[in-house]
N, C-alpha and C positions, 0 to 999 in steps of 0.2 A: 442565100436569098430566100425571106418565104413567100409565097403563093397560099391561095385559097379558090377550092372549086367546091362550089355548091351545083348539086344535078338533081331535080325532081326533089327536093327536101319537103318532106312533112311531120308535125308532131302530133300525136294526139293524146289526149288523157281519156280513161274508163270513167264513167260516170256512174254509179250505183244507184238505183233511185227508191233501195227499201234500208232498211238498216243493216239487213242479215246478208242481204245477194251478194257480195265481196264473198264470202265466209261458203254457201254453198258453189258459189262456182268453183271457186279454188278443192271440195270436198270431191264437187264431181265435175271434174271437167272438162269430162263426154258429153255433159246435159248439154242443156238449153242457156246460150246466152243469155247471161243478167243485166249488162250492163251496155249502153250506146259511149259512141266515142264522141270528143267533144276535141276538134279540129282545133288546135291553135295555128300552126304554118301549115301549108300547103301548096303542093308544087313551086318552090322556091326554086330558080336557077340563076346564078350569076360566078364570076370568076374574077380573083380580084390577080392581077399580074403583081411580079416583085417589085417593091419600091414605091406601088403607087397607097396614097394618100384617100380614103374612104369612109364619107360622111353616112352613118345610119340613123333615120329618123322617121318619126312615126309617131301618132296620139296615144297617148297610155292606154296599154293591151292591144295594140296593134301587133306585139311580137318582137319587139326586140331581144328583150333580157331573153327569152330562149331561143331564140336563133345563134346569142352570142355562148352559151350555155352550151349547144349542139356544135357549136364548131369548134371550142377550147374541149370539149370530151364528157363535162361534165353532166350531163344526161344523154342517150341516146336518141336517134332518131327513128319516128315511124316506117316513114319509107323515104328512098333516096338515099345518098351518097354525098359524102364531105372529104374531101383531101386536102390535107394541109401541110405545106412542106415549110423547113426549119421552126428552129423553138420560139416557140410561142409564150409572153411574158401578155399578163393577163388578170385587171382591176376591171372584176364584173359586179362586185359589192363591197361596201367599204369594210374594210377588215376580214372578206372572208377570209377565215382561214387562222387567220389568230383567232388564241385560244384566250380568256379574258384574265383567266389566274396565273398564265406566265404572266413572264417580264417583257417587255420589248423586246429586249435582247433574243430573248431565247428563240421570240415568234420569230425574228429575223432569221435564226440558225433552222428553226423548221422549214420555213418561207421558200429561203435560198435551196433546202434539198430537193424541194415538192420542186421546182425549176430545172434541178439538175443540177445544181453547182456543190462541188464536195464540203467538208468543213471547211477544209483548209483553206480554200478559196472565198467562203464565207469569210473566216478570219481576215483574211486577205483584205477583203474589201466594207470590212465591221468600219474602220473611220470615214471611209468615202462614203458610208450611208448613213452613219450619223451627222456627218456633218452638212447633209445636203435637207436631210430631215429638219434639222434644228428642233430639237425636242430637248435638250441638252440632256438634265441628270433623268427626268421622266422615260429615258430609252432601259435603266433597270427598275423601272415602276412596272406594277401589275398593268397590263390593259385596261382591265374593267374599272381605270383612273382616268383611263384620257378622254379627250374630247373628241367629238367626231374628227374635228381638223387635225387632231394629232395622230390620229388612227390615220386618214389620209398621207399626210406629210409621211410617215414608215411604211404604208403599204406601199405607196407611189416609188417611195427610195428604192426598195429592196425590189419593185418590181423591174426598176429599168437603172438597177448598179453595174449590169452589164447590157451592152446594145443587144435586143432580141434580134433575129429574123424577122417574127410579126407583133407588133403591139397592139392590144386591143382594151380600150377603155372604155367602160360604160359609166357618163356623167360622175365617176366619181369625184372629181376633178372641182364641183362646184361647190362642196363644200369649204370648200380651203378662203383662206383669206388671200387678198388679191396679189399679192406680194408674191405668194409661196405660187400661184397659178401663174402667174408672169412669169418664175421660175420653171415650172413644169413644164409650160410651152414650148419655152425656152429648149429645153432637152429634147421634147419630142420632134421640133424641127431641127435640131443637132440629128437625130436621128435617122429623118426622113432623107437627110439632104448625104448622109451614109448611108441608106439604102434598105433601112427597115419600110417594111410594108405597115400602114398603118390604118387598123378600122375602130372607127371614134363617133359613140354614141352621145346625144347632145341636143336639148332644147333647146340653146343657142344658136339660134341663126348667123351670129357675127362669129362666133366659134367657129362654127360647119363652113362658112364663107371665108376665113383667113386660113383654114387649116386642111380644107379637102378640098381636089381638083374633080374630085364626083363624091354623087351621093344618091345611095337607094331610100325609097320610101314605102315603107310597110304601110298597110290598110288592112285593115280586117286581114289577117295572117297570111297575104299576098302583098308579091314585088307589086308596086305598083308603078313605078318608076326608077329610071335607072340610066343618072345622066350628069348633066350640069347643075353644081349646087345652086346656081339660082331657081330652074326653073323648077327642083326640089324641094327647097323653100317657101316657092310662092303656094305649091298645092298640098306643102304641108298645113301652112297657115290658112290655107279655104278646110282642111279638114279639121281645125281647131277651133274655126268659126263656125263651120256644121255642128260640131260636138256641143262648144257653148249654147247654139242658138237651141232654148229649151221648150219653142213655140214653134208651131206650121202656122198660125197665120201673125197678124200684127196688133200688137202687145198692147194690152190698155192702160197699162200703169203711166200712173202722170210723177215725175220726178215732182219734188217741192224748188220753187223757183227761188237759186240762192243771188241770182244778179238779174237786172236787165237788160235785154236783149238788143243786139246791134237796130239801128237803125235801121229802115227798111231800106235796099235797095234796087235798084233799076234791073229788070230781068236784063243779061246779055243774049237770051236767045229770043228767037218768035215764041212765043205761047202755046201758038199751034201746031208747033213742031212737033213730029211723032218718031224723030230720027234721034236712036241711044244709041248712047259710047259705049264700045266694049271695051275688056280691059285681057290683060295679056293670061298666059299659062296660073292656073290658080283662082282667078276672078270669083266671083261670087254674084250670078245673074237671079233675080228671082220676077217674078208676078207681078210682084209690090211694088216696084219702084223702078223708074225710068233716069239714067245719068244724060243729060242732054248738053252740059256745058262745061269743060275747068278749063280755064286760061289764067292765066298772067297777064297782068297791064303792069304796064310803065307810069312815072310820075304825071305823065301827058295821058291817061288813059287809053294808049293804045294797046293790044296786043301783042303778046312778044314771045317769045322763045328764047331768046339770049339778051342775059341780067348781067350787071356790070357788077360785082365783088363789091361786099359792104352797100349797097343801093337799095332803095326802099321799093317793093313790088305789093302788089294785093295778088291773092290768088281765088278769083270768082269758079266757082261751082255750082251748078242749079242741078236741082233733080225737082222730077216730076211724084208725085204720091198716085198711084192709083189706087191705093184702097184708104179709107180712114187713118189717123195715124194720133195717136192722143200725145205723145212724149220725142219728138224725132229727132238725130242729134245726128249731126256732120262732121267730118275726120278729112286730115290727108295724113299722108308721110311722103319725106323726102328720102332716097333710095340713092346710092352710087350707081355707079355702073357694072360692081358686084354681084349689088345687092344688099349690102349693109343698110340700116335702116338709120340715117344721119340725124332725123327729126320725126316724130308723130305727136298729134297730139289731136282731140275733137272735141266740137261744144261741149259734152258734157266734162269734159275734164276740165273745159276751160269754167267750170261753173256757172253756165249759161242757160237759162231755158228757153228752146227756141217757142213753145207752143203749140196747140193743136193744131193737124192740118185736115183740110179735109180731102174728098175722092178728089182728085185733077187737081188739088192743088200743085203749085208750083214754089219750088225753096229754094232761094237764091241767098249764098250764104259768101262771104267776105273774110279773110283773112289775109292782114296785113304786116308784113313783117320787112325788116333788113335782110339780104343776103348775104350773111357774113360765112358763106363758102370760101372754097379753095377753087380755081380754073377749074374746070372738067365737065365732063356730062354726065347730069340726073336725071331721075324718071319722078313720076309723083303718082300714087295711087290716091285715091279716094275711097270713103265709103258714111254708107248711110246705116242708120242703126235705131231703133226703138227701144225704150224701157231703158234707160240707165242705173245703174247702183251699183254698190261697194266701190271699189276704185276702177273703175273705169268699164265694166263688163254690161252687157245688153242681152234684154229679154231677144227682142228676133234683129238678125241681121235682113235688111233689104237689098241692101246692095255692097259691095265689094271690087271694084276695079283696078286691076295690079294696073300697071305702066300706062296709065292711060294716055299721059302729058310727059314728053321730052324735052328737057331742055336743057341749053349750054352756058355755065358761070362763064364770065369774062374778067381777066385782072383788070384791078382798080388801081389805074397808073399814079395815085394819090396817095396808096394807102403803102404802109410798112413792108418791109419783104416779109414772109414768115414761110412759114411750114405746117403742116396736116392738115385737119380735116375743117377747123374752124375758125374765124378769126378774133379771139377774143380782145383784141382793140387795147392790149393793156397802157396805161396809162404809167408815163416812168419820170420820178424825183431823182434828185442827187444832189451831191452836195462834196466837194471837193475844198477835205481840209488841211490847215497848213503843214 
């Protein structure tokens, strides 16, 4: 069974900051320090026990890729302590390790040794890893032929052709087409549910949420969290929306207006309301904008919290603007009880311009849809955003509310039996001939 104990971990790199100082300090080096250290991890501690299932995420340069680095061996650590017990099988870049002027074949006979497995054993298990590969005759082609997805599909083979103790995957996994990653899945929970320990790096939320029972979050080269995939999700994605948002205050850019804009309608709260929603672990509160209202009505306009499966609901949202706002664009998502992100989408995706607002204005925004859910309980975040462009991304984020609204799907004793996540209402012919 493997284990992993991280105690006090940090890395640091020398920074030189003349051209020659590398070159004198290494000539004398009694003198005088050349060069400052430039801190990528720092006091890192956490412990992952056998068996368990461990989501790593974090905004690029947060630290992942060398934390995963420092625990497989393959750079050293500044200060702290790493212990890692049983073999460790380990896709930290695609194709590390193959060479480009072998053949497939061959990478696999080096692959398999760098692991610890003899020839023979190689030999042993050459057709269980071609054949899970599917690369077919391209397994004695040079490397420097294949595609990234082919390079994946052999490194993933030959990394997990026999069950590790600890697997550890760094997004290599996304390259592949969906088929072969259904496939991979596929093994890595054959594995877990055998007893491999498993740590799996991944900007996939629905990945990190079907695949780990926890998950840390790097920030600036600290744990920052170190818990339940959900609530590491949500303040993942508040640090993705920090990252993107590339303004402090709120953004003058006017989108060009591709449609016109809903109807106006009926504020649901008082006006003079100065009482804001908050929203759960992750949120996104700023200066700029006040969340005062998201409900759900029913066909009778009342309020509600539990939607009957397949039934038409609107879902009203007002937010308040306290500063100027030239471009303002409204969003929700609907969320399981996960955390799986089931639906988002916001005006400007919807290619809507809502228009300028001004200080105290008030935005009372409408979106009407069916509920073709499955029973269960959702949550629904919202958010507000300025400056729209490219596909979907915002000059400043205003506001951000994880879970702000709960609510409960109810079966539609009308509708069809089905299964999963959504009901696409399929419509079915036939024809029965002699």
């Amino acid at each position: 069974m493997g284990s992993i104990t991280v105690t006090t971990l940090g890395k640091a790199y020398k920074q030189y900051h003349q051209r020659w100082a590398r070159l004198a300090e290494w000539v004398t080096p009694f003198g005088p320090t050349r060069h400052t250290l430039k801190w990528v991890l720092q006091d890192i501690n956490f412990a992952i026990a056998p068996g368990e299932a461990v989501g790593l995420i974090g905004v690029n340069g947060a630290g992942k890729s060398t934390l995963l680095k420092l625990i497989t061996g393959t750079t050293t650590p500044t200060t702290g302590q790493i212990g890692v017990t049983g073999r460790v099988a380990a896709l930290l870049e695609l194709g590390m390790g193959f060479h480009p002027d072998f053949t497939g074949r061959q990478n696999v006979v080096i692959a398999g040794q760098l692991q610890g497995l003899s020839v023979e054993e190689i030999a042993r298990l050459m057709p269980q890893i071609e054949a899970f590969a599917e690369i077919g005759a391209y397994v004695d082609e040079p490397v420097r032929m294949y595609s990234s997805g082919m390079q994946m599909r052999l490194a993933f083979s030959v990394a997990t052709c026999v069950r590790p103790d600890i697997l550890i995957v760094d997004e290599a996994l996304a390259v592949g087409d969906v088929f072969f990653q259904q496939k991979c899945f596929e093994r890595i929970a054959e594995f877990t549910r055998a007893g491999t320990t498993l740590l799996f790096v991944s900007h996939s939320a629905v990945t990190i949420l079907n695949t780990c029972s926890r998950c840390l979050l790097l920030r600036n080269g600290a744990l920052a969290f170190d818990g339940a995939p959900k609530e590491a999700i949500d303040l993942y994605q508040a640090d993705l929306l920090r990252t993107t948002d590339g303004t402090s205050g709120v953004a003058s850019v006017t989108a060009p207006p591709t449609a016109q804009a809903p109807d106006a309608l009926d504020v649901v709260v008082d006006p003079a309301s100065t009482e804001s929603l908050g929203g759960g672990p992750g949120s996104v509160v700023t200066p700029l904008a006040q969340c005062l209202a998201v409900r759900f009505t029913n066909a009778g306009g009342e309020a509600t919290q539990v939607v009957e499966s397949d039934q038409w609901v609107k879902l009203n949202v007002v937010f308040r603007l306290l500063q100027p706002c030239a471009d303002p664009h409204v969003g929700f998502k609907i969320r399981n009880r996960f955390g799986a992100v089931l639906f988002e989408t916001n005006s400007y995706c919807m290619k809507l311009h809502l228009g300028a607002a001004q200080a105290n204005a008030t935005l009372a925004v409408e979106f009407a849809f069916a509920m073709h859910l499955f029973a269960g309980e959702y949550t629904v975040t919202v958010g507000l955003a300025s400056g729209g462009h490219g596909e979907g991304s915002f000059e400043t984020i205003l506001s951000h509310l994880h879970d702000v609204l709960a609510f409960v799907v109810v079966p539609n004793p009308q509708a069809i039996t089905w299964a999963g996540q959504v009901n696409l209402d399929p419509k079915l012919r036939f024809k029965v001939g002699p």
